[in-house]
N, C-alpha and C positions, 0 to 999 in steps of 0.2 A: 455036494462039494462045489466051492465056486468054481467060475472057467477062467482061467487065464488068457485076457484078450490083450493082441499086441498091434501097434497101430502105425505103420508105413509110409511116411510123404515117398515123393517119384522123384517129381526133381529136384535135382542137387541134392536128393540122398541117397536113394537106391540107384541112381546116375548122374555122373557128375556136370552134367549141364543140363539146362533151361531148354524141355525139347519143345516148344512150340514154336518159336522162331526158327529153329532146322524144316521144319513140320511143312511150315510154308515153303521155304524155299525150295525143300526137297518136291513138293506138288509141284510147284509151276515145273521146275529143272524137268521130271518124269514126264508131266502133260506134254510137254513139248516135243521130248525125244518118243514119244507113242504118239506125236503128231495130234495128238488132242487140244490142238489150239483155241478151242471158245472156252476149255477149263484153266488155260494158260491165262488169255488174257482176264478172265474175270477174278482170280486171283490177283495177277497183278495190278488191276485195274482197285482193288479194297485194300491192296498194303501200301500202294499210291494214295489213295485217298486217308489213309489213317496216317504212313511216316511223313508223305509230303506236303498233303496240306493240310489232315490235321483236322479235317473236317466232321471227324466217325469216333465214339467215344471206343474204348476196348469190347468193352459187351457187346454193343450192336457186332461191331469189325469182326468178333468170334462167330457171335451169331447169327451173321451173314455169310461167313464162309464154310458153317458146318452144314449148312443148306444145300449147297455144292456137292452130287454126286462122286467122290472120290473112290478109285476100284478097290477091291480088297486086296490086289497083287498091290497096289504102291503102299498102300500101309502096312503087308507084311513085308514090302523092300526097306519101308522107313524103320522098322522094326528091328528088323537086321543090322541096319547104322546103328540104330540106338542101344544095341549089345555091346558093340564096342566101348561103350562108356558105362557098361555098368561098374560101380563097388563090388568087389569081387568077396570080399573078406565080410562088407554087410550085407550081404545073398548066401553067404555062408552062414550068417548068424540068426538070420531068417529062417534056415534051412532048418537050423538047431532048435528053433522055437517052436517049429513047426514038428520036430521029430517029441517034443516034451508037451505036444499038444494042447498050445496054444491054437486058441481061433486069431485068425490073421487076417488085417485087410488092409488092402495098397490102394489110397485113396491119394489124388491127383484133381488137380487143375486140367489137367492136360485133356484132351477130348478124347472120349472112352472108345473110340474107333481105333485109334492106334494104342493107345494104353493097354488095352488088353490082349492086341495080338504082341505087344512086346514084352509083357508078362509069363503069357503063352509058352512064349520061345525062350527067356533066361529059365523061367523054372514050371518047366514040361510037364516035372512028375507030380506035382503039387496043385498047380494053377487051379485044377477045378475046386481044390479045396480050402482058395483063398477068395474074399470078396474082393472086386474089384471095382471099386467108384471112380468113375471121372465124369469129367461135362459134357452133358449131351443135349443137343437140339429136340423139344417134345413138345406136339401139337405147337408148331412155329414160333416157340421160345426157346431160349436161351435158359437149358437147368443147369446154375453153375455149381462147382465144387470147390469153393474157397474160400477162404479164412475160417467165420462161426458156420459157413454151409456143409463144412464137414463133418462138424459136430451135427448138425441137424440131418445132414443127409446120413448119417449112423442112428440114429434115431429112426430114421423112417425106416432104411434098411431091418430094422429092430435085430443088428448084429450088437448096438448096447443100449439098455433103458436109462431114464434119466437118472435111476438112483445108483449105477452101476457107477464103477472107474475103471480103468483101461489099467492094464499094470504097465504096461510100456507106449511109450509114444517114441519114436527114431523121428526124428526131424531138422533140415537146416535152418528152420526161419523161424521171427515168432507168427507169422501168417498163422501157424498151428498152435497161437498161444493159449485160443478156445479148447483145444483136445490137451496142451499140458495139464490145463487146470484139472482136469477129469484123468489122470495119469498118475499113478503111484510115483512113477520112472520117469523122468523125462533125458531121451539120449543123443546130444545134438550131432552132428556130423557135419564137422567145415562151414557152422555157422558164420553171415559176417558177424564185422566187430560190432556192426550196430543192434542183429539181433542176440549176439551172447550177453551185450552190457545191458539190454532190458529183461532176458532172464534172469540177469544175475544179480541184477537190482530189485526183481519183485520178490517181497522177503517169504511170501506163501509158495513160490516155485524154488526159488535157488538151495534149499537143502536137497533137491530131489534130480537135479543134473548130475548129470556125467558125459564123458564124451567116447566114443567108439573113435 
């Protein structure tokens, strides 16, 4: 019997904001008030050089600041903000998939140091029996998780092979338009306008939308 796999973005679906901008700020703010000022400024000193002059593309800017020893107390503090914004009603429906035993993975952009202890904490009784991908720093690169790298890094995971389909994909963006394509379902949540009207325009995806 086949398995029913069901496929999770983070942010702006499973919470409704962008947490890697909180992510920084929330470092430097904690470094500071724990008097850990050489992790303060060196933070501030890579979002200075990325917002203000512009000079560091996004990849390096990540992959120089996940270099950066951060404690595991401020990323289960970040963690705990980041509850406050979860979808309460698509954690519930999560919950549901998971009780009809669905395989499940909550795969992110976001750096897998905080993604998974915030995982951890919305859903306790489950977590270890969800995958969890995000971005991580390995032998002094940058392994990202986004756009077709989530497809690919599902592949490596071998949570799906290449001749398999996802029955569900939950997403706001088309960023995840490599995993609709491989999706029975595709379920957006508070898509922008710009990503619903490219779902809705591509004629092999738009019979398979819905919205939560």
């Amino acid at each position: 019997m086949e398995e029913n796999k069901s496929f999770f973005d983070f942010d702006e679906t499973l919470i409704r904001i962008n947490s890697f901008p909180y992510w920084i700020l929330f470092v430097i703010s904690y470094s500071a008030l724990s008097f850990d000022f050489k992790l303060t400024a060196k933070f501030s000193k890579l979002l200075f050089e990325r917002k203000i002059r512009k000079n560091i593309s996004h990849y390096n800017f990540k992959k120089e600041l996940l270099k950066f020893s951060v404690s595991d107390n401020c990323n289960q503090k970040f963690a705990g903000f980041l509850s406050f914004f979860t979808r309460k009603e698509l954690i519930n429906e999560l919950r549901r998939l998971h009780v009809e035993k669905h395989k499940i993975v909550i795969s992110s952009a976001a750096p897998e140091n905080y993604l998974r202890k915030t995982i951890e904490l919305i859903l306790p009784e489950i977590s270890d029996e969800i995958l969890i991908i995000g971005s991580k720093p390995h032998n002094n690169e940058w392994v990202d998780n986004y756009k077709e790298y989530k497809l690919q890094n599902l592949y490596k995971s071998q949570f799906l092979h290449e001749n398999e389909i996802l029955k569900n994909v939950y997403t706001d963006s088309w960023d995840d338009s490599a995993l609709a394509y491989k999706s029975e379902n595709i379920i957006l949540i508070s898509p922008s306008k710009k990503s619903k009207e490219k779902y809705f325009s591509d004629v092999k995806l738009k019979d398979r939308i819905r919205f939560f």
